[in-house]
N, C-alpha and C positions, 0 to 999 in steps of 0.2 A: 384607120388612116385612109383617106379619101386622096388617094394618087392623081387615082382617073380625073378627077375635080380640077385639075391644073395640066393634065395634058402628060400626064407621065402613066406607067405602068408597075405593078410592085413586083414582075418578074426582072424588069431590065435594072432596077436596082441592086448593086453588086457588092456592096460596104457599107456599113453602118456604123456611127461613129457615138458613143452613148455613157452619159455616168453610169457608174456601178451597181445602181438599185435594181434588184431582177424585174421589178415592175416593167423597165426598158427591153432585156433580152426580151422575157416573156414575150412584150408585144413586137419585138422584130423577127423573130422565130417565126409567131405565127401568121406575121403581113407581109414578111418580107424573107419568102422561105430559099433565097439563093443567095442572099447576102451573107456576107461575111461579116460578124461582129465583134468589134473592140471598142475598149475602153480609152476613157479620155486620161491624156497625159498626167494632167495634175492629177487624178485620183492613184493613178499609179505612183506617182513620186510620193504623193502627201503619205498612201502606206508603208511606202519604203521608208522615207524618212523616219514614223510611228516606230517600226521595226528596230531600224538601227537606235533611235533614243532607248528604246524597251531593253534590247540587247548591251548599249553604251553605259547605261546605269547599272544592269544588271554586274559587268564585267567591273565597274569599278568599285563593287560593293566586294568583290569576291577580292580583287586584289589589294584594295587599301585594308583589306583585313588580312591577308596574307604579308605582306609590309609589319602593319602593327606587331603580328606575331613573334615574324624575325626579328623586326628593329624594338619594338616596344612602345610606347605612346611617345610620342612628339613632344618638346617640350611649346611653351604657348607661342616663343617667335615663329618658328617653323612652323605650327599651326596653320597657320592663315596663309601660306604657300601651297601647303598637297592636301589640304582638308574642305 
């Protein structure tokens, strides 16, 4: 990173703002060793969201089997409603 190149310095820089790849930390760790580093919004959301679908399917696998148990198979109208 070529700071001085444009008239800045890489101690007075204070935050860095960077996608998730360590390639990014890596190099701001090492150029930019008083900043503070986070990540970009959408990388956070897009995993959260990942998360909750992984977690949303997992739970409806466990409950619509839990249903079947008590209630027993659906007949085919009801089908196309909870299935």
């Amino acid at each position: 990173m070529k700071l001085g190149a444009h008239g800045s310095e890489p101690a007075v820089v204070v935050h860095a703002r960077m996608d998730m790849g360590a390639a990014y930390l890596s190099r701001v760790t090492a150029y930019l060793p008083h900043a503070l580093s986070s990540y970009n919004r959408f990388h956070i959301v897009k995993l959260s969201c990942e998360a909750m679908d992984e977690l949303r399917s997992a739970e409806w696998k466990i409950e619509s089997a839990l249903v079947r148990e008590e209630l027993g198979e659906l007949d085919a109208m009801h089908q196309r409603f909870f299935l």
